[in-house]
C-alpha positions, 0 to 999 in steps of 0.5 A: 500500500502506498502512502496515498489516502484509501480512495472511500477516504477521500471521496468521502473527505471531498463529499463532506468538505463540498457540503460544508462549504454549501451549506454554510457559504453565508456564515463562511463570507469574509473566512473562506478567503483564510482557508489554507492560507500560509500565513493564517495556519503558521499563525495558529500553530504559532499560538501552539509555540506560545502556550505550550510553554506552559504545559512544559515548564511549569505543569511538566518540568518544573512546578510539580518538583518545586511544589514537592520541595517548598510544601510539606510532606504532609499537612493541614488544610480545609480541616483535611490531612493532605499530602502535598502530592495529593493536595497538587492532584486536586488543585489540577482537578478543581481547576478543570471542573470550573472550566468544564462548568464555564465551557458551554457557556463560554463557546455558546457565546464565542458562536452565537456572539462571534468572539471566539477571538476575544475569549482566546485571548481573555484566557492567554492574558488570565493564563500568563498573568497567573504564571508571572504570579508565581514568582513570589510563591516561596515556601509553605507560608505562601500555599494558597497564593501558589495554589491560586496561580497555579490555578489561574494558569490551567485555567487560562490555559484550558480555557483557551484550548476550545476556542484556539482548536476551534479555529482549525476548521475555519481556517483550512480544508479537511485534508489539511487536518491532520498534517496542520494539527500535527504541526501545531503540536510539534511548533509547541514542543519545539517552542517549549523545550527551547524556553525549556533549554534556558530553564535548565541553565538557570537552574543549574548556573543560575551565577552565570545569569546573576541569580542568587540561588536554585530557588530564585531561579526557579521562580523566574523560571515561572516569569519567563514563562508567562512572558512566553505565553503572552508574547507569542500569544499576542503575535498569534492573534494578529495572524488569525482571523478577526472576530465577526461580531453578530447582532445582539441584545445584550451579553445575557442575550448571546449567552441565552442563545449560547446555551440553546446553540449548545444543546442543539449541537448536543442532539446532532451529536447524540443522532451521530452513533459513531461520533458517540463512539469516538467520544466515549473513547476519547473520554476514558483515554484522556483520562489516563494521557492526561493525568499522566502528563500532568503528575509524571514529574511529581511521580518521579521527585516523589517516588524515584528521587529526582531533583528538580535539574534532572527532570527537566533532563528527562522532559527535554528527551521527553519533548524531543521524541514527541515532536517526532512522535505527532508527525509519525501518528500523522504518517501513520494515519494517512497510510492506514487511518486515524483509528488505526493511528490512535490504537496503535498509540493506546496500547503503548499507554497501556504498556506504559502504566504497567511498566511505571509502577514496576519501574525502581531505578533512575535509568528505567524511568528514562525509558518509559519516558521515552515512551511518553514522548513517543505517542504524549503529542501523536494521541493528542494530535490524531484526537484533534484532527479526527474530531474535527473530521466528524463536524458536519458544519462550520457554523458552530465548530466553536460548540462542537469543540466545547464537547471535545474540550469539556469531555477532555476537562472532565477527563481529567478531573476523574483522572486526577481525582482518582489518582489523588484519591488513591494516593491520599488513601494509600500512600503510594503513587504507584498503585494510582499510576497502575489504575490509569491502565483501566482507563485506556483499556476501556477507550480500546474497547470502545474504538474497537465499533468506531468507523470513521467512513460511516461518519454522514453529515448530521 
């Protein structure tokens, strides 16, 4: 077989694309000029580079770590014992679980009001600021104020993630899903592991940056992050689309209409068995990936031993095989198909969880790092594009995306709650990592009836 798409693919893809454009020529107007243009697709994959940041540095690399350092082992909070581990789960679970509420509201809005520009970059601003605000986070007298930061970075962070993927198919045809998600998510680690380089020296010759200490330069480490963020970001959204703003009576008008656009996306999608399927799949899935990347770091500070300089190593290595591993799933899907690509990388998951809670010295851990790096950015990007092939429509990507979004956000509160839940009850990570593989077998189950060439227009 060669590398060409299987001809039903396609002509099911060109169907699908010359409907889209049909039937939504009125809404599409001034956007259909933006489709496939060069300097409109770099732009987005450009806010990919700005954001990613975040993930890497501090969700991955470094705050996990410091958080472990600065906060006691064990203590006293809201009238509850906690670990600092679980105290960090929780925090991650809290903070998706007020997104995942705000998400249909916010999306019907972006639709219905046409500011799916506007809240992509309320959320970059709350997300950077949030992250310039850990500078003053020392030690276990400034919990709360961590905390809070820390918060306010997810939040900005996953927040603007419907809106920011919301964008794909407005600006390029469905052909070029796959190959331009795929860029996205590699400009994103190549973007991060840069900043992340800079980290790393400074945390380890912070002299030769003229910073006092291991400590302030972590903390500054957090700064360069938010300017990151908002820089790039900014630079993003002169690229992308501008807003075209609908008629409205009032904010609480379009937030009405908002809704009701949300519920009606919501019963297209209950008409559509196979988007069904791709969800509940991609729901149980994003639960363990998820929760993976969110706590790895912690995992190994806590349980291995590693200090803060080694991990960002292991997260260099990590990043490094994941810009690789998004084109390969890319290579992959276009040769034999996007669930193929996605099964493929769900068995690694699988193999990966046995092996984290068998794993003892420093070396093993490398390699099941490597593993992560491997399928982390190919599972994400082939969710992305393969959801986007399943909308039927152009007109209100921004409420089928909040599905995607708040199916991933609740994810990830169930993953993380139950990893911190195990961890608070046991002691052990181990035995919290080890639960993850339940939830990717379960999404292997559930692909298995998945036929994305059934997909018809709903």
């Amino acid at each position: 077989m060669d590398g060409s798409l299987p001809i039903n693919n396609y002509c099911t893809c060109a169907r699908r694309q010359k409907l889209l454009l049909n039937r939504n020529s009125t809404y599409l107007g001034s956007m259909l000029q933006q489709l496939n243009d060069r300097r409109t697709m770099n732009g987005w994959a450009l806010f990919d580079w700005a954001n990613s940041a975040f993930a890497l540095v501090i969700t991955t690399a470094i705050f996990p770590p410091y958080f472990e350092a600065v906060i006691d082992k064990e203590f006293t909070a809201l009238g509850m014992q906690f670990s600092n581990s679980s105290w960090l789960a929780f925090t991650i679970s809290i903070s998706y679980l007020i997104i995942a509420a705000l998400s249909p509201v916010l999306s019907g809005i972006a639709d219905a009001g046409g500011r799916r520009k506007f809240f992509l970059q309320a959320f970059t601003t709350i997300g950077g600021l949030g992250c310039l605000s850990l500078y003053f986070f020392q030690d276990m007298g400034d919990l709360w104020l961590g905390t809070i930061g820390f918060m306010l970075g997810l939040i900005g962070f996953a927040g603007g993630l419907v809106f920011y993927n919301s964008f794909l198919p407005v600006i390029a045809t469905v052909d070029r899903f796959d190959k331009l998600s795929a860029k996205g998510f590699a400009m994103g680690y190549v973007g991060s592991v840069l900043l992340l380089i800079l980290n790393l020296a400074m945390v380890l010759k912070p002299e030769l940056f003229g910073i006092p200490d291991t400590g302030m330069a972590t903390r500054l480490a957090f700064v360069t992050v938010g300017i990151w963020w908002l820089v790039f970001g900014y630079i993003s959204f002169s690229r992308l689309p501008d807003d075209v703003r609908k008629k409205s009576a009032g904010l609480a008008d379009v937030a009405k209409k908002g809704v009701e656009e949300f519920q009606s996306v919501w019963k297209k999608v209950k008409a559509s068995p196979q988007t069904l399927r791709f969800l509940g799949a991609f729901f149980s899935y994003s639960a363990g990936v998820q929760t993976v990347i969110f706590l790895a770091s912690l995992f190994a500070a806590k349980e291995l031993g590693f200090e803060t300089s080694e991990l960002i190593q292991v997260v260099l290595i990590l990043q490094i095989v994941a810009i690789g591993g998004a084109y390969l799933a890319a290579s992959v899907s276009k040769r034999y198909g996007n669930k193929a690509a996605i099964y493929f990388q769900l068995v690694i998951w699988f193999c990966i969880c046995l092996a984290g809670y068998f794993v003892q010295g420093k070396s093993t851990f490398y390699g099941v790092a490597a593993a992560v790096g491997l399928v982390m950015g190919g599972i994400q990007s082939m969710s992305r594009s393969t959801y986007a092939k399943l909308i039927p429509t152009r007109e209100d990507v921004t409420s089928y995306f909040s599905f995607y979004d708040i199916l991933e956000k609740m994810a990830i509160v169930m993953g993380t709650f139950i990893f911190a839940g195990l961890d608070l009850l046991t002691g052990s990570m181990r035995l919290s990592l080890l639960a993850l593989s339940f939830f990717f077998a379960m999404g292997m189950i559930i692909l298995w009836r998945f036929r994305l060439e059934e997909v018809e227009t709903i």
